[in-house]
Structures are given as structure tokens and as C-alpha cells.
C-alpha positions as a printed Julia matrix, in Angstrom:
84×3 Matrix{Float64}:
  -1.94   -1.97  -9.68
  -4.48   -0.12  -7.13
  -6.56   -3.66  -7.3
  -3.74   -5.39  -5.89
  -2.98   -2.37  -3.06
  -6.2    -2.86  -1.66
  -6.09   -6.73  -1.42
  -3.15   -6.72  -0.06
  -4.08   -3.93   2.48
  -6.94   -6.41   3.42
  -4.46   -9.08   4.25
  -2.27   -7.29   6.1
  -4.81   -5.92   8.2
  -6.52   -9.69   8.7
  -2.87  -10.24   9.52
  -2.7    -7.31  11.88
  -5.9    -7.99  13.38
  -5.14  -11.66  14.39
  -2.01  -10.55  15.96
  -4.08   -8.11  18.38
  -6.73  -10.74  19.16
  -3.53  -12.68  20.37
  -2.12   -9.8   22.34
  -5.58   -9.36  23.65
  -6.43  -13.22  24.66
  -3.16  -13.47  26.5
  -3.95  -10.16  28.72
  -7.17  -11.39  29.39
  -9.25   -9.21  27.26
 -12.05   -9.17  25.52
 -11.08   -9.16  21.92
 -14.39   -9.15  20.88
 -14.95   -5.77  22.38
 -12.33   -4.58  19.61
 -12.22   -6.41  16.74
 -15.68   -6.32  14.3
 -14.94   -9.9   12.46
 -12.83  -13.36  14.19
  -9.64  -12.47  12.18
  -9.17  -16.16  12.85
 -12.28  -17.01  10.63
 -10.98  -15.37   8.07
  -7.18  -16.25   7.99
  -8.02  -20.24   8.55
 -11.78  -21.15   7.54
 -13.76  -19.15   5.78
 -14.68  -20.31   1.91
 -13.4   -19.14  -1.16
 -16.56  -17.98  -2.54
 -16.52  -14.73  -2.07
 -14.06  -11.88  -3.79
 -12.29  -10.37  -0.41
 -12.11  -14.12   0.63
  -8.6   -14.61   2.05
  -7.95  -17.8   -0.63
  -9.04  -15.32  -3.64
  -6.88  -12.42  -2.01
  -4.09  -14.79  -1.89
  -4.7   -15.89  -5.75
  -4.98  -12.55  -6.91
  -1.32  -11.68  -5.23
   0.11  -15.38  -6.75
   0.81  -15.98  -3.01
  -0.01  -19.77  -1.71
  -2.72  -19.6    0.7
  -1.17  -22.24   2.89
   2.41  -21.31   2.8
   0.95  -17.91   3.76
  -1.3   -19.14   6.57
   1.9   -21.56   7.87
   3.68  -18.02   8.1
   1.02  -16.42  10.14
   1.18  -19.3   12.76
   5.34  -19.29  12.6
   5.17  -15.34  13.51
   2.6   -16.09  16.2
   4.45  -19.2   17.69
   7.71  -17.36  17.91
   5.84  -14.37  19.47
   4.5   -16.39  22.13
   7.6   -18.09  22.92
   8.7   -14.59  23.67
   6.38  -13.92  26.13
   7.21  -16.61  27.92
């Protein structure tokens, strides 16, 4: 039960972290300045190989990676159309 905690604590804070390098873009930061790792990297591209890898995360929850990811860009799509 702990096991899963933690991996989902890593998602949610990939999750977390992608929405600040959003906030961050639009005001014209830096998010590099902020954020260690490309949140984006990890969410949409990086390989399955390793265990914290977002696909094996997502496995280990039974969550579909790519219905997961397609939620991440909804949230961020509507959030955007806010700030409009």
C-alpha cells in the first residue's frame, strides 16, 4: 500500500510540476530557473525502462498511460482557455 503512495505522489507532483511550467511560460518566466527536470519529458516522452518511469507508474496504479496523459492536456487546455 505505501509502494503505491509514493508512485502516485510522483505523478501528482509530475502533474503539479507541468502545471507550474505552464503558469510560468505564460508569465514569461523562466521555468527552468524552478523546476529541476522538463515535467513535459516526463509526462509525454520519456521510455518505459526505468521503475519511476511515468508508463511503469501508471501500470503499477492500473491507470492507462494515455487516457491519463489525454487528461493532463484536457486540464491544461481548459486552463488556458481561462486565461484568455
Amino acid at each position: 500500500m505505501q509502494e503505491k503512495q509514493l508512485y502516485a505522489a510522483i505523478l501528482h507532483q509530475a502533474i503539479e510540476d507541468l502545471q507550474l511550467k505552464q503558469e510560468l511560460r505564460a508569465r514569461g518566466e523562466d521555468w527552468k530557473k524552478i523546476l529541476v527536470t522538463d515535467p513535459e519529458y516526463y509526462l509525454f516522452i520519456s521510455k518505459s525502462g526505468y521503475p519511476t518511469s511515468f508508463n511503469r507508474i501508471c501500470d503499477l496504479l492500473n491507470l492507462n498511460p494515455d487516457k491519463v496523459r489525454q487528461g493532463i492536456m484536457q486540464n491544461i487546455y481548459a486552463k488556458a482557455l481561462d486565461n484568455l
